[in-house]
ROKE-220510 format. One record per residue: residue in one letter; x, z, y of N, C-alpha, C, O in turn. Coordinates in steps of 0.1 Angstrom, whole numbers, plus 2048, in hexadecimal, padded with zeros to 3 digits. Last residue first. Example, Ala and Ser with C-alpha at 12.3 -4.5 7.8 and 13.67 -1.06 7.14 Angstrom:
! residues 2
type  n.X  n.Z  n.Y  ca.X  ca.Z  ca.Y  c.X  c.Z  c.Y  o.X  o.Z  o.Y
s  880  847  7EA  889  847  7F5  881  84F  800  886  850  80B
a  884  84E  7C7  87B  84E  7D3  884  84E  7DF  88E  855  7DF
***
This chain:
! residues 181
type  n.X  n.Z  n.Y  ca.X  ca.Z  ca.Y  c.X  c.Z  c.Y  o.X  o.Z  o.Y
x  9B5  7DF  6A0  9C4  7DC  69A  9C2  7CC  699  9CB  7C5  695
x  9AA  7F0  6BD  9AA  7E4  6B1  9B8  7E0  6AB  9C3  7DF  6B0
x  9B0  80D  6CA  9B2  7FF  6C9  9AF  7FB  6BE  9B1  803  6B4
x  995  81F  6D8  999  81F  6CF  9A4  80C  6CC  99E  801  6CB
x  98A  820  6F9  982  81C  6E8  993  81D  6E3  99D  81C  6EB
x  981  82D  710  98E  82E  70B  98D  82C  6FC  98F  835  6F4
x  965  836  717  970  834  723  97B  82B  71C  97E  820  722
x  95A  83F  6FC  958  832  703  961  82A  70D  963  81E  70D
x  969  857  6FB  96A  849  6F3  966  83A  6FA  96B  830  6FD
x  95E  864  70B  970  862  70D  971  855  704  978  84B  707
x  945  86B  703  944  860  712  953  85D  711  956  852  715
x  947  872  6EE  944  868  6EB  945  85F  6F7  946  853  6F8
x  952  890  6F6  95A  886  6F0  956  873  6EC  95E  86B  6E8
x  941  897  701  945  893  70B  94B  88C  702  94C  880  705
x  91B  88E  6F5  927  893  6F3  937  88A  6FB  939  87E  6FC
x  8FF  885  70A  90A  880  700  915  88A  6FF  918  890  70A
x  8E2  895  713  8F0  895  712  8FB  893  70D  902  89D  70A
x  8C9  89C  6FF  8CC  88C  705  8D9  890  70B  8DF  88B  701
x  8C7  8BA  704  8C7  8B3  6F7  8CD  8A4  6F8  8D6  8A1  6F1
x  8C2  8B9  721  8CF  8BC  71F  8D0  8B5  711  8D7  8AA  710
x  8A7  8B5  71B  8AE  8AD  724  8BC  8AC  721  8C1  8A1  720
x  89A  8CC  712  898  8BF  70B  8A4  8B4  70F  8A9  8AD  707
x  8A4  8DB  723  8A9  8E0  713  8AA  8D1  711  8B3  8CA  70E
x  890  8D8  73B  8A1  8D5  73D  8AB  8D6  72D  8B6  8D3  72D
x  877  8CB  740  87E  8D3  735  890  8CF  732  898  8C9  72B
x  868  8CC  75D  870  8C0  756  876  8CE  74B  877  8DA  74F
x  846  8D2  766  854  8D5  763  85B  8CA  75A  855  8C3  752
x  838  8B5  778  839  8BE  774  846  8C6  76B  850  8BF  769
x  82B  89E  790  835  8AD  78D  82F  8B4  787  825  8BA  78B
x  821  87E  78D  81D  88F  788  82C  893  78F  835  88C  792
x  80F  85E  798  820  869  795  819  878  796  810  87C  79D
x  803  847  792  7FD  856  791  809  860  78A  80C  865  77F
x  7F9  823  7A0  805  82F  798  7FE  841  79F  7F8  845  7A9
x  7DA  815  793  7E5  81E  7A1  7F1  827  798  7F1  82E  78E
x  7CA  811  783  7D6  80A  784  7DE  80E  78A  7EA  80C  789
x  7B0  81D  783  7B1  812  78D  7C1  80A  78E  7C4  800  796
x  7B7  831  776  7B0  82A  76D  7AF  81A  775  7AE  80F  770
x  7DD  837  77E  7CB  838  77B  7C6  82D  773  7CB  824  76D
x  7F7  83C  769  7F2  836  774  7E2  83A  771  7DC  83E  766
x  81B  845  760  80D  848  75F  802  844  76C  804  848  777
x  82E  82B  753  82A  833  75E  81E  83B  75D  814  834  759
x  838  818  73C  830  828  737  82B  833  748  827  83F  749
x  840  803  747  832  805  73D  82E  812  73E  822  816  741
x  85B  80A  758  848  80D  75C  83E  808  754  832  808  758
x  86A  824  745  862  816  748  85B  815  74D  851  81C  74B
x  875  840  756  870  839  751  870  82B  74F  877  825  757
x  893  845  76B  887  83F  76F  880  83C  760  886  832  75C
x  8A6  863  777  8A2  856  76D  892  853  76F  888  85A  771
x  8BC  874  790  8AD  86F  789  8B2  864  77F  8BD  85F  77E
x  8C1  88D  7A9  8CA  881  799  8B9  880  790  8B0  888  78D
x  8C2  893  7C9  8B8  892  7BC  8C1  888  7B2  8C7  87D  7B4
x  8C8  8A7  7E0  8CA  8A1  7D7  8C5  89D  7C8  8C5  8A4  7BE
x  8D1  8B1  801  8C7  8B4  7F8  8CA  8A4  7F2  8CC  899  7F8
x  8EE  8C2  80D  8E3  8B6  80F  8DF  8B5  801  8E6  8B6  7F7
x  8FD  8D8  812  8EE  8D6  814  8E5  8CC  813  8D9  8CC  817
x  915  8D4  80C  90E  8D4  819  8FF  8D3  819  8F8  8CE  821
x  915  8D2  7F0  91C  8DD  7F6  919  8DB  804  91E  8E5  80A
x  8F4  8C8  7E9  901  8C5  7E7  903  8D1  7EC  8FB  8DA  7EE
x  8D9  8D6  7D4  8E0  8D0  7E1  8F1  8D3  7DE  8F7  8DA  7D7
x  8C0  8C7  7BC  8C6  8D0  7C4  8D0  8CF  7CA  8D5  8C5  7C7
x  8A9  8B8  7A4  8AC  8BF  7B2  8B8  8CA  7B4  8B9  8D4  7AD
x  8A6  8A4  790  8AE  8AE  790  8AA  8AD  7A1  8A9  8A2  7A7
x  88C  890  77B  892  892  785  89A  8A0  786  895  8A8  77F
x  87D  878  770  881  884  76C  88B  886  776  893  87C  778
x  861  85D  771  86B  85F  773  86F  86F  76F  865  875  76B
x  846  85D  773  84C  850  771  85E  852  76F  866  849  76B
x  841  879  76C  839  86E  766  842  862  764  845  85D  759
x  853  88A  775  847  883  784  840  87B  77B  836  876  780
x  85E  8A9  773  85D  898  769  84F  899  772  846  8A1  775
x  87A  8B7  77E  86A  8B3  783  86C  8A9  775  876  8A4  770
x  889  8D4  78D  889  8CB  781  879  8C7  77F  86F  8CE  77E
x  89C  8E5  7A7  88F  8E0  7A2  88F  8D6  792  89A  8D1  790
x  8B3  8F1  7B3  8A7  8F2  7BA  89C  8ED  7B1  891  8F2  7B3
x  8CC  8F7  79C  8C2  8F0  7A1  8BB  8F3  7AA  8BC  8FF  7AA
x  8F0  900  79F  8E2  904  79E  8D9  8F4  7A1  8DE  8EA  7A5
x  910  8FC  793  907  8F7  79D  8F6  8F9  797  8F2  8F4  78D
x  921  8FF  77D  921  90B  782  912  90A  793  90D  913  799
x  92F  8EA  772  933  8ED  77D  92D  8FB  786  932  900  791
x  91B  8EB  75F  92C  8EE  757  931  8F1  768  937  8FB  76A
x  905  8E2  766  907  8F2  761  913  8F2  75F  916  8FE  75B
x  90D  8C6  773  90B  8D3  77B  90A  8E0  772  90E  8EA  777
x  913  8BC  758  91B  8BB  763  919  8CA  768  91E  8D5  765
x  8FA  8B9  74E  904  8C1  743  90F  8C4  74D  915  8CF  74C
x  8ED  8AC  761  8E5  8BA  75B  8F3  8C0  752  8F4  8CC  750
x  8F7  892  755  8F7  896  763  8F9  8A7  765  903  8AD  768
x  8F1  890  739  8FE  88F  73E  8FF  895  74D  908  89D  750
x  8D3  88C  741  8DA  896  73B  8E8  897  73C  8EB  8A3  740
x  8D7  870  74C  8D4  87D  759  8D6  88A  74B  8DD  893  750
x  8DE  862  739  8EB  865  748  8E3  86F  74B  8EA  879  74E
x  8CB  868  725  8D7  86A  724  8DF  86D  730  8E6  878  732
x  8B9  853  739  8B8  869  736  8C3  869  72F  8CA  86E  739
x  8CB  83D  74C  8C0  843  73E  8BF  850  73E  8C6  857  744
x  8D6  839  768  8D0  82F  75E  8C8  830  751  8C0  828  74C
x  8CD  84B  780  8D4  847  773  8D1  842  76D  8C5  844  76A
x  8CB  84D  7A1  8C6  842  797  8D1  841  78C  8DB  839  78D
x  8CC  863  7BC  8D5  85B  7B2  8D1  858  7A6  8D3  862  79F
x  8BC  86B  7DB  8B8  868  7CC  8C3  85E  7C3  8C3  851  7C4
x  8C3  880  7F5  8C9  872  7EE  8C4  874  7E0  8C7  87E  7DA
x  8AA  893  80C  8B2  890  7FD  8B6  882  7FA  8AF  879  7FD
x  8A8  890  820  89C  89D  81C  8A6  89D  80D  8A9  8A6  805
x  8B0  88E  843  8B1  88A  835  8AB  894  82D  8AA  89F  830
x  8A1  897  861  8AC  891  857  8A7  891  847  89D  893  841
x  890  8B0  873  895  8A4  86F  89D  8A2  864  8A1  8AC  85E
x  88E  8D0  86E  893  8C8  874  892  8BC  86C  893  8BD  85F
x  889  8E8  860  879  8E3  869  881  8DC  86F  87E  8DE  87B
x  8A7  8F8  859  89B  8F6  859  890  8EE  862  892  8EF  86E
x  8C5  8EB  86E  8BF  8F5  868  8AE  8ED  864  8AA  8E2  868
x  8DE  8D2  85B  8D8  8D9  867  8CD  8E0  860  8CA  8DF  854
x  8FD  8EA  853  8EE  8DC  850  8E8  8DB  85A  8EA  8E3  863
x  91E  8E3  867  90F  8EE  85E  8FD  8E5  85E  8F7  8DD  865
x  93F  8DB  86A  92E  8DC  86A  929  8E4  861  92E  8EB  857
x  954  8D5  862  954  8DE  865  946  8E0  868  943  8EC  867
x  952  8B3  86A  959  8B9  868  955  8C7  86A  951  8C8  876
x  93A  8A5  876  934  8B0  871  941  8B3  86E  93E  8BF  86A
x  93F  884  87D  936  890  887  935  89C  883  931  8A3  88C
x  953  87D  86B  953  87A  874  94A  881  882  94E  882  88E
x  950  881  84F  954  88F  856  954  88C  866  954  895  86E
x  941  874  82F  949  873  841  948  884  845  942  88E  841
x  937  860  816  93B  870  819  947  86D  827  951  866  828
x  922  84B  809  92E  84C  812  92C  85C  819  923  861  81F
x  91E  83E  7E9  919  848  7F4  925  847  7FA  930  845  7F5
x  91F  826  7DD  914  82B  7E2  90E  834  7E9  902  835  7ED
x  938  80A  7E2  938  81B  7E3  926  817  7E2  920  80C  7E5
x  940  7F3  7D0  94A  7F9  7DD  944  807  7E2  94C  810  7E5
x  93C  7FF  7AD  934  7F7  7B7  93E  7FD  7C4  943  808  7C3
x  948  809  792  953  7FE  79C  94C  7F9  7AD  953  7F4  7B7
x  939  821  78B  938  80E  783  93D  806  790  936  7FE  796
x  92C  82C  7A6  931  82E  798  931  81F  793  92B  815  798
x  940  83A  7C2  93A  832  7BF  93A  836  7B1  942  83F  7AD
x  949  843  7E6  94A  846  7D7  93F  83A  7D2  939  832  7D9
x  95E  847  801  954  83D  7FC  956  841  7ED  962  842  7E8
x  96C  858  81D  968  853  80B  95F  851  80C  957  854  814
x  977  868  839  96F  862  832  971  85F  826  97D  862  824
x  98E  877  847  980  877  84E  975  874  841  96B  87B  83F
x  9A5  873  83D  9A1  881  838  990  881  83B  988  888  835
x  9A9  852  836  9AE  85F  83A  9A7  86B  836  9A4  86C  82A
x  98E  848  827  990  846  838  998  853  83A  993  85D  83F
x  991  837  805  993  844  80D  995  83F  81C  99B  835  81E
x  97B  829  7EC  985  828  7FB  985  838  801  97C  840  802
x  96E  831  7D4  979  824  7D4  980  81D  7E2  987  813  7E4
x  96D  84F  7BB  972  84A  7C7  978  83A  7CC  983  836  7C9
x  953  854  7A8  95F  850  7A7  963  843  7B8  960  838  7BC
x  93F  86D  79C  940  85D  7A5  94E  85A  7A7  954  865  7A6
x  939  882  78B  942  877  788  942  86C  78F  944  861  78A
x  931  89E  796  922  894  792  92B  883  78F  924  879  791
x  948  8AD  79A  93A  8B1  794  934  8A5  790  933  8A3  784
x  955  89B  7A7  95F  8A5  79B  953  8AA  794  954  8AB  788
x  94C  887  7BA  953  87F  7AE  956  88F  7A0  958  88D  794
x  93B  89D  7CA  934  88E  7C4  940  887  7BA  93B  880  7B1
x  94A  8B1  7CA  93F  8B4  7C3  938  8A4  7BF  932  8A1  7B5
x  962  8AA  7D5  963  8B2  7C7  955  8B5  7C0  953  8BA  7B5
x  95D  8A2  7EC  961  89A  7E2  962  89F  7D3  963  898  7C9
x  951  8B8  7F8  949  8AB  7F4  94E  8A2  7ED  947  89A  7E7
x  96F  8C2  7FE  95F  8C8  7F4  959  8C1  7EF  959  8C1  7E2
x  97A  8AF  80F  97C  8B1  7FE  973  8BA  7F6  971  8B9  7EA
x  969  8AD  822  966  8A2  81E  970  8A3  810  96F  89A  808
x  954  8C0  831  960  8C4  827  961  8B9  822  95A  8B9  818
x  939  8BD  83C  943  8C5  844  950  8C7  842  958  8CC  84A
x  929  89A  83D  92B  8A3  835  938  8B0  83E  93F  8AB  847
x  912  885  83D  91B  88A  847  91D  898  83E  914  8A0  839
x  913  864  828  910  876  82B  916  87B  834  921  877  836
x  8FE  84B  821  90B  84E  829  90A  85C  82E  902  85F  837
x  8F3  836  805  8F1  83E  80E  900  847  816  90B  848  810
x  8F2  816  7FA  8F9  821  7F9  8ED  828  804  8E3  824  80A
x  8D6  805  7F6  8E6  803  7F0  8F2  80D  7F0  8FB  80D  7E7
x  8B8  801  7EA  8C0  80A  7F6  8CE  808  7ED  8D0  809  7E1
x  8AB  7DE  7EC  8B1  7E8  7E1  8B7  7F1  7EE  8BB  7EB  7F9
x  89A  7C5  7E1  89E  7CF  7EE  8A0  7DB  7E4  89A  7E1  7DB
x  887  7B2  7D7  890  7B7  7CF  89B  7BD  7D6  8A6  7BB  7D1
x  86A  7B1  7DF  86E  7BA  7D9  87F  7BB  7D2  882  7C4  7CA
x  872  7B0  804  875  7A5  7FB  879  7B1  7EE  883  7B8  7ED
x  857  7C0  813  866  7BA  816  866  7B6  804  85D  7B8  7FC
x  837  7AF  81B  83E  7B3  816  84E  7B5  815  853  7AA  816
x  827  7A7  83E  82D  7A2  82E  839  7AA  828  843  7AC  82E
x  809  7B1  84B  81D  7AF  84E  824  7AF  83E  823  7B8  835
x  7F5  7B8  849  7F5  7AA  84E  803  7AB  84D  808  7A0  850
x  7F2  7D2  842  7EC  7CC  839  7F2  7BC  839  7F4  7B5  82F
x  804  7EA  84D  7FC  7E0  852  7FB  7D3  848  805  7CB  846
x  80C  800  839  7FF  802  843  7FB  7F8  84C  7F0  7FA  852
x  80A  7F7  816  810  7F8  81F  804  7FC  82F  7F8  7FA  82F
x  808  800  7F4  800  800  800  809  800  80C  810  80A  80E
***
């Protein structure tokens, strides 16, 4: 549903391509988006900036110090960003995700299954709010009887979830197969 009926759709294959963080510690933030949650670093701006990424892409989040070196979030009932949502490819990755932050010692704010999707809440080391998700198929979306999509919250079963968590020795293998004779 868009709000002017008459103004044409953007082009469904529009995609958000990175997001760009103002962050207060830009090696904190680096230790939590590549050492906790494995994005892997592919430009440094001196001490000010990084660009992280997964699977080679030139970056999807960009971590800066350029306005907030030494900063503080901003407070409550203010503007801005509510959360960056990171798109894993299967419940396995976002179990793998979930295996990360308890070994790091990082709390949640929340664990949702929306129907279409499963989701992790909770915030970086500056405060900026963070969701690691997987999306269903959309065959199985839950929708009305009119067809409309009909997203739920409800608790996500973080046991079940973790259970889908590949063994780390299986992700070392993959990295690093074994030679062929």
């Amino acid at each position: 549903m868009r709000p002017d009926a008459n103004a044409p759709p953007v082009d469904p294959r529009t995609r958000i391509g990175h997001v760009h963080l103002k962050v207060a510690d830009l090696e904190r933030a680096l230790r939590f988006y590549c050492g906790v949650l494995g994005f892997e670093i592919t430009q440094r701006y001196g001490t000010q900036a990084a660009f992280v990424s997964a699977g080679g892409y030139h970056h999807h989040i960009g971590l800066n110090t350029w306005e907030s070196r030494g900063g503080s979030p901003p407070p409550p009932g203010t503007t801005g960003l509510f959360h960056v949502a990171i798109l894993y490819p299967t419940r396995a990755a976002l179990a793998d995700a979930l295996r990360r932050l308890i070994a790091a010692g990082v709390s949640l704010d929340g664990a949702s299954d929306h129907g279409v999707s499963e989701a992790l809440y909770l915030r970086d080391p500056d405060d900026n709010g963070v969701e690691l998700y997987w999306d269903r198929s959309p065959e199985v979306w839950p929708r009305t009887a009119n067809g409309e999509l009909a997203m739920v919250t409800r608790r996500l079963d973080l046991n079940g979830l973790l259970a889908e968590a590949p063994l780390r020795q299986e992700r070392a293998a993959e990295r690093n197969p074994a030679p062929v004779a």
